[in-house]
C-alpha positions as CSV (number, residue, x, y, z in Angstrom):
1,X,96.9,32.9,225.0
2,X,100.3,33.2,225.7
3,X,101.6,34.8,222.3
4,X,103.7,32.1,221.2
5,X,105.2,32.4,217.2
6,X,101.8,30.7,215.9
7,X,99.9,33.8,217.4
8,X,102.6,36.7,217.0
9,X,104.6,35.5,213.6
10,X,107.3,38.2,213.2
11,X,107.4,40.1,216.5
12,X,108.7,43.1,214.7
13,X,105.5,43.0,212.5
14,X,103.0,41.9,215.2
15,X,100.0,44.3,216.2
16,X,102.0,47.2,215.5
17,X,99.2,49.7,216.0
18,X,97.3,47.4,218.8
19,X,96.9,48.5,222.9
20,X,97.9,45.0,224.2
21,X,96.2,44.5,227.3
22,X,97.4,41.5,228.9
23,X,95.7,39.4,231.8
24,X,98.2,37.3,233.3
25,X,98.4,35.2,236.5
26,X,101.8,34.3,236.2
27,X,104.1,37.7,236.6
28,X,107.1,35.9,234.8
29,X,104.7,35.5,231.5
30,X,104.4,39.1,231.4
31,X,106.4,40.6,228.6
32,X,108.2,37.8,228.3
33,X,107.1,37.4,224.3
34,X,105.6,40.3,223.4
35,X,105.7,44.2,225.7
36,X,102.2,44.6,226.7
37,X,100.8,48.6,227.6
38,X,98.6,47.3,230.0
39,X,99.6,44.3,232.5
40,X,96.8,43.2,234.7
41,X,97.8,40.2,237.2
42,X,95.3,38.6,238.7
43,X,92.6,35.6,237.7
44,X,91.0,35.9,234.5
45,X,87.3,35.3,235.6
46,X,87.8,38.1,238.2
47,X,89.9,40.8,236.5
48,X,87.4,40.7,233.6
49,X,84.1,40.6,236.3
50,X,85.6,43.7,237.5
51,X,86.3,45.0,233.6
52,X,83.2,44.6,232.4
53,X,81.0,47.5,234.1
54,X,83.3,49.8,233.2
55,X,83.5,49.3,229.3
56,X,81.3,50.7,227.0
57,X,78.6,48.8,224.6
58,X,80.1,49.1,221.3
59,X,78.4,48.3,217.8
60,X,80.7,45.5,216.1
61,X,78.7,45.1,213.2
62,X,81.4,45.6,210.7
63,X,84.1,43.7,212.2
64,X,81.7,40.7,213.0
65,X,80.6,40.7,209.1
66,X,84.5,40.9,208.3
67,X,85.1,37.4,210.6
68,X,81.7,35.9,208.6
69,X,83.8,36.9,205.4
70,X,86.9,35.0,206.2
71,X,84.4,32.1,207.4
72,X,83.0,31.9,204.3
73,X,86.0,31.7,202.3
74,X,87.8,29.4,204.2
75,X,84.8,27.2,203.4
76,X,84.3,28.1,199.9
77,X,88.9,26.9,199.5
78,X,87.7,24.2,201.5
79,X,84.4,22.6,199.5
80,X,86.5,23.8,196.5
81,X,89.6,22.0,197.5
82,X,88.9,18.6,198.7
83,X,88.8,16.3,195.3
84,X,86.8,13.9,194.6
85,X,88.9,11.0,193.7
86,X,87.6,8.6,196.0
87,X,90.4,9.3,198.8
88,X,89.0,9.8,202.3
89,X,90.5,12.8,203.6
90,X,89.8,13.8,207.5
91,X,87.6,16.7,206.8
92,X,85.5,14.8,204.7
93,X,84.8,12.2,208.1
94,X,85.1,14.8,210.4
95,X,82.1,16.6,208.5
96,X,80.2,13.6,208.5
97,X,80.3,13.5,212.2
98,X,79.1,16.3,212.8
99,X,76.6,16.1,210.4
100,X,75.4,12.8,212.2
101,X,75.4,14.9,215.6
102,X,73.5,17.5,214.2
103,X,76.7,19.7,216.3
104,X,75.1,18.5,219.8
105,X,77.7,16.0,221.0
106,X,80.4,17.2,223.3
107,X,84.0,16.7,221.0
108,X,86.9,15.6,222.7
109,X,90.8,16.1,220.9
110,X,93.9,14.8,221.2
111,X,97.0,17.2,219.7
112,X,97.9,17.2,215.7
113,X,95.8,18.0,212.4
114,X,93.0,16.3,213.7
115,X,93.0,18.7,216.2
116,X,92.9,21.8,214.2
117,X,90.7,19.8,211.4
118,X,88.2,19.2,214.1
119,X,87.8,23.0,214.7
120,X,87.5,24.1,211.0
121,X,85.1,21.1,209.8
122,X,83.1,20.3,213.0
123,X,80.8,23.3,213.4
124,X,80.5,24.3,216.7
125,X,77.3,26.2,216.8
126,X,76.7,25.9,220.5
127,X,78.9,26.7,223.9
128,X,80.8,24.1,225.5
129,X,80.7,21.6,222.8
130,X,84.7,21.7,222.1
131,X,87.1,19.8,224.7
132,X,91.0,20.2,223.6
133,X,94.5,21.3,225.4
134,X,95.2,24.4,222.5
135,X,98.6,25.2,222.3
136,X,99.9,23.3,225.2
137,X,100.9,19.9,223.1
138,X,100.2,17.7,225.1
139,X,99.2,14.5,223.0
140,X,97.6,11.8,224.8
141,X,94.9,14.5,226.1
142,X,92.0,12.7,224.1
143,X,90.9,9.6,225.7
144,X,91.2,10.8,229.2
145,X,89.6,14.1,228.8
146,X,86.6,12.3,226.6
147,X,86.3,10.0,230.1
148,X,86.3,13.1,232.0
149,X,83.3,14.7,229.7
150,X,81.7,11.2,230.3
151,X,81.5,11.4,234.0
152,X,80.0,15.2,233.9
153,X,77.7,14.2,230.9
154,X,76.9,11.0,230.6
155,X,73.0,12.3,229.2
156,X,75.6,13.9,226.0
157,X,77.4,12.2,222.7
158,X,80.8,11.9,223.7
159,X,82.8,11.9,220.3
160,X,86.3,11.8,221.0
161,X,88.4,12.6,217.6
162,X,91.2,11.4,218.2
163,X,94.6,10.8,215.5
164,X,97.0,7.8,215.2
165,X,100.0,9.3,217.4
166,X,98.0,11.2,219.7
167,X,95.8,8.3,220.9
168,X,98.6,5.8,221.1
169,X,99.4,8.0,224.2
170,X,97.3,7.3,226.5
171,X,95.5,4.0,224.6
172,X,96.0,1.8,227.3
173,X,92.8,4.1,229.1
174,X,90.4,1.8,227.1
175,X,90.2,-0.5,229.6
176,X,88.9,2.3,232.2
177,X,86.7,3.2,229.4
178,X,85.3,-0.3,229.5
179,X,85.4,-0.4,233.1
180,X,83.1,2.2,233.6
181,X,80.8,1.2,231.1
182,X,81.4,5.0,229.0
183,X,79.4,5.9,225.9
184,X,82.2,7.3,224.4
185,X,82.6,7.2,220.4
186,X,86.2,7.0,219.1
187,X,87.4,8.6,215.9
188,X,90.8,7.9,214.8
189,X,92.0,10.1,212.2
190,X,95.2,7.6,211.0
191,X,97.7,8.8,208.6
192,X,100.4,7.2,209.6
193,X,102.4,9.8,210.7
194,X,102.8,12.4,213.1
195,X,101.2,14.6,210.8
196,X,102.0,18.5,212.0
197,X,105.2,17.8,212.3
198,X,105.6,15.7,209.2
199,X,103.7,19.2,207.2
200,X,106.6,20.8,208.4
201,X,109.0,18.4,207.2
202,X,107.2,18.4,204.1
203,X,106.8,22.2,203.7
204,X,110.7,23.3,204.8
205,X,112.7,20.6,204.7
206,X,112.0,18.9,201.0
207,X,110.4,15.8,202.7
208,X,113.1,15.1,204.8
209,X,110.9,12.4,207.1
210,X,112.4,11.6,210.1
211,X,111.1,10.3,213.4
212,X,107.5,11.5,211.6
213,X,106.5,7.8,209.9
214,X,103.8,5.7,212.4
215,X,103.9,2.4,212.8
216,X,100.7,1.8,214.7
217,X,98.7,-1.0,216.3
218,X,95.5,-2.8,214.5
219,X,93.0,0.0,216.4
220,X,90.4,-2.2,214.9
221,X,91.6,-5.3,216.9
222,X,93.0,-3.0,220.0
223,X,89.7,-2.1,220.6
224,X,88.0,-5.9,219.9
225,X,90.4,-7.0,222.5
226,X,88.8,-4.7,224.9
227,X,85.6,-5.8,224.1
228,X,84.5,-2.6,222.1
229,X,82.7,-3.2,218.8
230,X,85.7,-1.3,215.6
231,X,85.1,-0.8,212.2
232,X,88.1,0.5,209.7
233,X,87.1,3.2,207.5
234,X,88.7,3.8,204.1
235,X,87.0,5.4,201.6
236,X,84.5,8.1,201.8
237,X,81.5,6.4,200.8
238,X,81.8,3.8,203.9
239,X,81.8,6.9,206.5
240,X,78.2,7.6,206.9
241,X,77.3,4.1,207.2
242,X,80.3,3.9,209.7
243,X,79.3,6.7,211.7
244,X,75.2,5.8,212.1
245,X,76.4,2.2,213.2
246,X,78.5,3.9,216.5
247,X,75.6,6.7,216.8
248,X,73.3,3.7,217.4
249,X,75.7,1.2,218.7
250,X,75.2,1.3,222.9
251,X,78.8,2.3,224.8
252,X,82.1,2.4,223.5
253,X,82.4,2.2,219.9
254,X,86.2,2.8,218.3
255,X,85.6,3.9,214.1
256,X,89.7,4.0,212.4
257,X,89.5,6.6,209.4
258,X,92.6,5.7,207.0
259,X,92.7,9.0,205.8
260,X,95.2,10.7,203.3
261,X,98.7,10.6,204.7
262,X,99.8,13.6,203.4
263,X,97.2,15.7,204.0
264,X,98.1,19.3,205.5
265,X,96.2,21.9,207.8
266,X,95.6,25.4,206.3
267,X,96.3,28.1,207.0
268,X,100.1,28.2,208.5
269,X,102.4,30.8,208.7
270,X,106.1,29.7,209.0
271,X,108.6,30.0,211.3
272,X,109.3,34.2,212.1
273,X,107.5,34.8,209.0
274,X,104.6,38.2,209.3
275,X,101.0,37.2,210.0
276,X,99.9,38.5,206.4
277,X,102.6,35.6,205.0
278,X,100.4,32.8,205.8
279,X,100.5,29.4,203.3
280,X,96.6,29.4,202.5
281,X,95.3,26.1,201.1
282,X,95.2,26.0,197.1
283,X,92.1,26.5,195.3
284,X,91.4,23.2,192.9
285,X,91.7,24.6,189.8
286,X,88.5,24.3,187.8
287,X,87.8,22.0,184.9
288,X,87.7,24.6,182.6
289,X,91.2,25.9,183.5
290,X,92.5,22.9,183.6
């Protein structure tokens, strides 16, 4: 990682009592956020082949059943949180795909919500199941990178999840996707906005929009005119069906969830603010307190 402010937060407050140890490739990335003790330059793969032997087996029983901890309550604010009011929110779809996957397809992301979405509600239970760019931003990663998976595994599902800004990108790679003949699903989380930076307009600046409302194409049509079977989801009891028809629908199939537009990704932690300061999604208050 390159300890940018979504890692560090406050630098003043950041790993205060941490070693930092810092593998780097790039000498001018060194110290350059945060001071490391410990620079190491070289290749990751061969510094840490050459680390390995000489560190000690520890047991990490403890801090392993602190992670499961967090796990479970970001899943507990999550089950708790999403209402049922008949609104299709992207975790709600993104679930379902996994569930329809039973977690073995290879998942492909573009850059946004859907992108950190994919990671909290698709459970990746196995290696090398997860395909996205991290922090680098680069939307319009998806569809290429999903072609790319194709090519190395065309024996795997191929779910690309995709949202409305991020795929407009790089949409025009459809017709390489039906060029090639790739049995790639499409998921298009579609809010209508660019949605991380519209959470921050919405979280700091009152919902002050600006240059964060999409106007996007008919994906549904987009894709027919490529010759790729598209169904528009918009409501949370059409997802299963919507998600079994592409699962058993040979090559391409492009699925458009219209999903809540102002939904927001949890946790964040704002601008210079400490780790410990994060926003944490609310809990739905019960029926009883309310």
């Amino acid at each position: 990682m390159r300890f940018d402010d979504r890692v560090t937060g406050n630098l003043r407050t950041y790993a205060p009592r941490a070693r930092k140890i810092h593998v780097e490739i790039d000498p001018s990335e060194v110290h350059k956020n945060v001071e490391v003790d410990v620079p190491l330059m070289g290749d990751l793969k061969t510094v840490l082949t050459d680390l390995i032997p000489m560190v000690d087996e520890c047991d990490h029983e403890a801090w392993l059943a602190q992670i499961a901890g967090w796990r479970a309550e970001t899943d507990e604010r999550s089950i708790m949180y999403w209402p049922d009011d008949g609104k299709l929110y992207a975790a709600h779809a993104i679930r379902d795909i996994w569930q329809a996957t039973q977690g073995d397809a290879i998942v492909v992301t573009g850059v946004g919500q859907h992108q950190m979405w994919t990671a909290q509600y698709y459970r990746f239970e196995q290696p090398y199941r997860l395909i996205t760019s991290g922090g680098a931003g680069t939307m319009g990663f998806g569809l290429p990178a999903a072609l790319g998976a194709w090519f190395a595994h065309k024996e795997r599902d191929i779910w690309l999840i995709d949202g409305d800004g991020s795929f407009q990108m790089t949409q025009a790679e459809l017709s390489t996707l039906v060029q090639e003949g790739a049995n790639i699903k499409i998921a298009i989380m579609n809010n209508h906005f660019l949605g991380m930076v519209r959470q921050w307009q919405e979280f700091f600046f009152d919902k002050r929009y600006a240059a964060t409302p999409m106007t996007s194409p008919d994906f549904v049509k987009l894709a027919d005119a490529h010759g790729i079977p598209g169904l528009r989801v918009e409501s949370p009891s059409e997802v299963v069906a919507a998600v079994k028809f592409a699962e058993q629908t040979p090559g391409p199939v492009l699925l458009e969830f219209v999903v809540e537009k102002e939904e927001s990704v949890y946790p964040m932690v704002p601008t210079g603010a400490d780790l410990d300061q994060m926003i944490r999604r609310p809990v739905k208050p019960s029926a009883a307190s309310s």
